[in-house]
N, C-alpha and C positions, 0 to 999 in steps of 0.2 A: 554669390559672386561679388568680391571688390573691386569695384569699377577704379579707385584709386591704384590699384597697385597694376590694374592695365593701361591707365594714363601715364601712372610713372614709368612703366620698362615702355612704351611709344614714344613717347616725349626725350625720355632722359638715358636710355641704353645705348652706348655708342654702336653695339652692333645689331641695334635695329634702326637706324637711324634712316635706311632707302624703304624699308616693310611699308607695305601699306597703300593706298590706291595713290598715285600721284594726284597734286594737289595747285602745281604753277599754274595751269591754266584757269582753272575756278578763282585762284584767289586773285588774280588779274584780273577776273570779270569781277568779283566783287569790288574789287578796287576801281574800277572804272563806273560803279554806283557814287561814287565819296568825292567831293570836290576839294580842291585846293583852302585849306584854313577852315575846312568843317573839326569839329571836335567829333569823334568815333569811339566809342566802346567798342573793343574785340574782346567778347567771352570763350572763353576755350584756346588758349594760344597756338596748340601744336607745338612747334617747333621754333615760333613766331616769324615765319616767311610773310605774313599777310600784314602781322605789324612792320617788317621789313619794309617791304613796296610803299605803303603806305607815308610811312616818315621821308620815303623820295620823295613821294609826289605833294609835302607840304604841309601833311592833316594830322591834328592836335592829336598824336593816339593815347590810349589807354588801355590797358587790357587788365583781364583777369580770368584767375585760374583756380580749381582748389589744390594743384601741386606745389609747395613750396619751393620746391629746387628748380621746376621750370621757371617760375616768375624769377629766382636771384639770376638763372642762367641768361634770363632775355634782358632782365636789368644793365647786366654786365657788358653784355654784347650790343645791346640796342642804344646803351646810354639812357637808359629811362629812367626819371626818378622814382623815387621808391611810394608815393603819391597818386602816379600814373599805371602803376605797376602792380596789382596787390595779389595778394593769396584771398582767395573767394569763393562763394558760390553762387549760383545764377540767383536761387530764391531768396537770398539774401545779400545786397551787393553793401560795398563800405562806401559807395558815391551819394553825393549830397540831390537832391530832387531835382529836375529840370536841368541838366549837367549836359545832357549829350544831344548834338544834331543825329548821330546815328550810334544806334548798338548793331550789331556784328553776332550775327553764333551760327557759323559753319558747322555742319555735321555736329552739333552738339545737342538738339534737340529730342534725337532718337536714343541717347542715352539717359534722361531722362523716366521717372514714373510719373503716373499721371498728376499727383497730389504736386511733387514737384516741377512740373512745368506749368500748372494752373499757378505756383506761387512766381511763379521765374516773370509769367508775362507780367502779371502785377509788377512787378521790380522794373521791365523793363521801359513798361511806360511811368512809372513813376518815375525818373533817370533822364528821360527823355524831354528835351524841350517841347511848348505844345508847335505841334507840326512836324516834330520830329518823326522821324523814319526808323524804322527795325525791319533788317535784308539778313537773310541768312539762307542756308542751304540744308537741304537731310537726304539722305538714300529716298529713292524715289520706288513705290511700288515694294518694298526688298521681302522676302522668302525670310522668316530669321531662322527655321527651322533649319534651310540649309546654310546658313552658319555656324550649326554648331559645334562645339569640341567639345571632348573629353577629355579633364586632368587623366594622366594616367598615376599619380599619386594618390590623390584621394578619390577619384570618380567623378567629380561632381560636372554637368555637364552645363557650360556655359557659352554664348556668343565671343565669338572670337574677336571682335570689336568692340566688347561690351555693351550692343546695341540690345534694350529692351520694347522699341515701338518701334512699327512700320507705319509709314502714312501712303494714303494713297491722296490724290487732288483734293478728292471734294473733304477730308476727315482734314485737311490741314487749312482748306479754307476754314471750315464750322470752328475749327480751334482758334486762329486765330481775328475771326468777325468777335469774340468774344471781349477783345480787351480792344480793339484798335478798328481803324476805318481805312476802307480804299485797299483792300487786298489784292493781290494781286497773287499768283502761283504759275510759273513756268515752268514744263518739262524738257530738261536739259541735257547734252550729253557735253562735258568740258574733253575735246582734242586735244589733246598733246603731241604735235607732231613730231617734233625733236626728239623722242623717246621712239621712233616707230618708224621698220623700214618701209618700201613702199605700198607692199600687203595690207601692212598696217594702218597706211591714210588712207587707203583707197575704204577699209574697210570702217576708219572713224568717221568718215567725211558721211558716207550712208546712215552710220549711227546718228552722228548729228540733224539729218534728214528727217531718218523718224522720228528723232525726239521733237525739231520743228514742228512736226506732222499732228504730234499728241500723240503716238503710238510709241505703248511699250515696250520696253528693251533693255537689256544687259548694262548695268553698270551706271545708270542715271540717276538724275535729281531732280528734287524740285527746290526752283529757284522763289524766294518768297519776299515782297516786300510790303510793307502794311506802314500808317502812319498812326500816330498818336490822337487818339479821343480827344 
């Protein structure tokens, strides 16, 4: 599986451009982590809605990607210089040491192999001021088996999100007491009500319940935040 060339038609196919689990409410609550004139790494852009909000509300952003035509497209649209902006990859970033009050990686941890998320966290506290913060999100609990596809060109049977790890609480704590302190992991459900008639609040509003609750459910996260060694 080429995990790039399902970043690139997500990221950059005009007509996949709504596909995909919606995303405004998570990246609000991360954004509601991040204070006015912090400096923030965002790893994994999307679409760069997260650096969107973010440059509202005042905080020095950065991000990085390893698609090239996603970083020139959010350069272009965000105003970002090309410094702030780069083509990357987590286990090896092009930022200088002790740079960032917060790194950022939504949903990007589960696509991931082990060898390279064991290099990614190295990177990300090395990036990090000391006391700095690393907040990000992954599928919570997730089944990968039932996400699978099949090409029907060549066969080859791949996640359809290119997602290759599931975590459940306690495998994302163990992972990350490894490089950082003061862990923390919440199981979450992000509502979007604007998207959903009333069926549908009556039935996020319960989801979100259980996830308060700690109990398993359809379509969740865990929310993660750790500080620097």
């Amino acid at each position: 599986m080429d995990q790039n060339k399902i970043w690139d038609a997500f990221q950059n196919d005009e007509d996949l451009l709504d596909v995909g689990f919606p995303a405004r409410k998570r990246f609000e609550f991360l954004a509601g982590k991040i204070s006015s004139g912090e400096i923030a790494l965002n790893i994994g852009v999307g679409k760069g809605y997260l650096e969107e909000i973010l440059l509202h509300k005042g905080v020095d952003v950065f991000c990085l990607d390893p698609n090239r035509t996603t970083i020139e497209l959010i350069r272009e649209r965000l105003g970002l210089e090309e410094e702030k902006a780069q083509t990357g990859y987590s286990q090896s970033m092009p930022f200088q040491n002790v740079l960032f009050d917060v790194v950022i990686m939504s949903e990007v941890l589960e696509h991931l192999e082990n060898v390279t998320i064991a290099e990614t966290l190295v990177e990300v506290s090395r990036v990090l001021k000391p006391g700095g913060r690393f907040i990000g999100t992954v599928p919570a609990d997730e089944h990968l088996q039932a996400n699978l596809v099949v090409c029907p060109h060549c066969g080859e049977r791949f996640h359809r999100w290119g997602h290759v790890q599931s975590f459940s609480k306690e495998q994302l704590l163990d992972l990350l007491k490894q490089n950082f302190k003061n862990v923390r992991v919440r199981r979450m459900y992000y509502l979007d009500s604007l998207r959903l008639n009333w069926k549908g609040k009556i039935s996020g509003v319960l989801k979100m319940v259980q996830a308060l609750f700690g109990l398993k459910g359809n379509n969740q996260n865990f929310y993660f935040e750790a500080v620097r060694l």
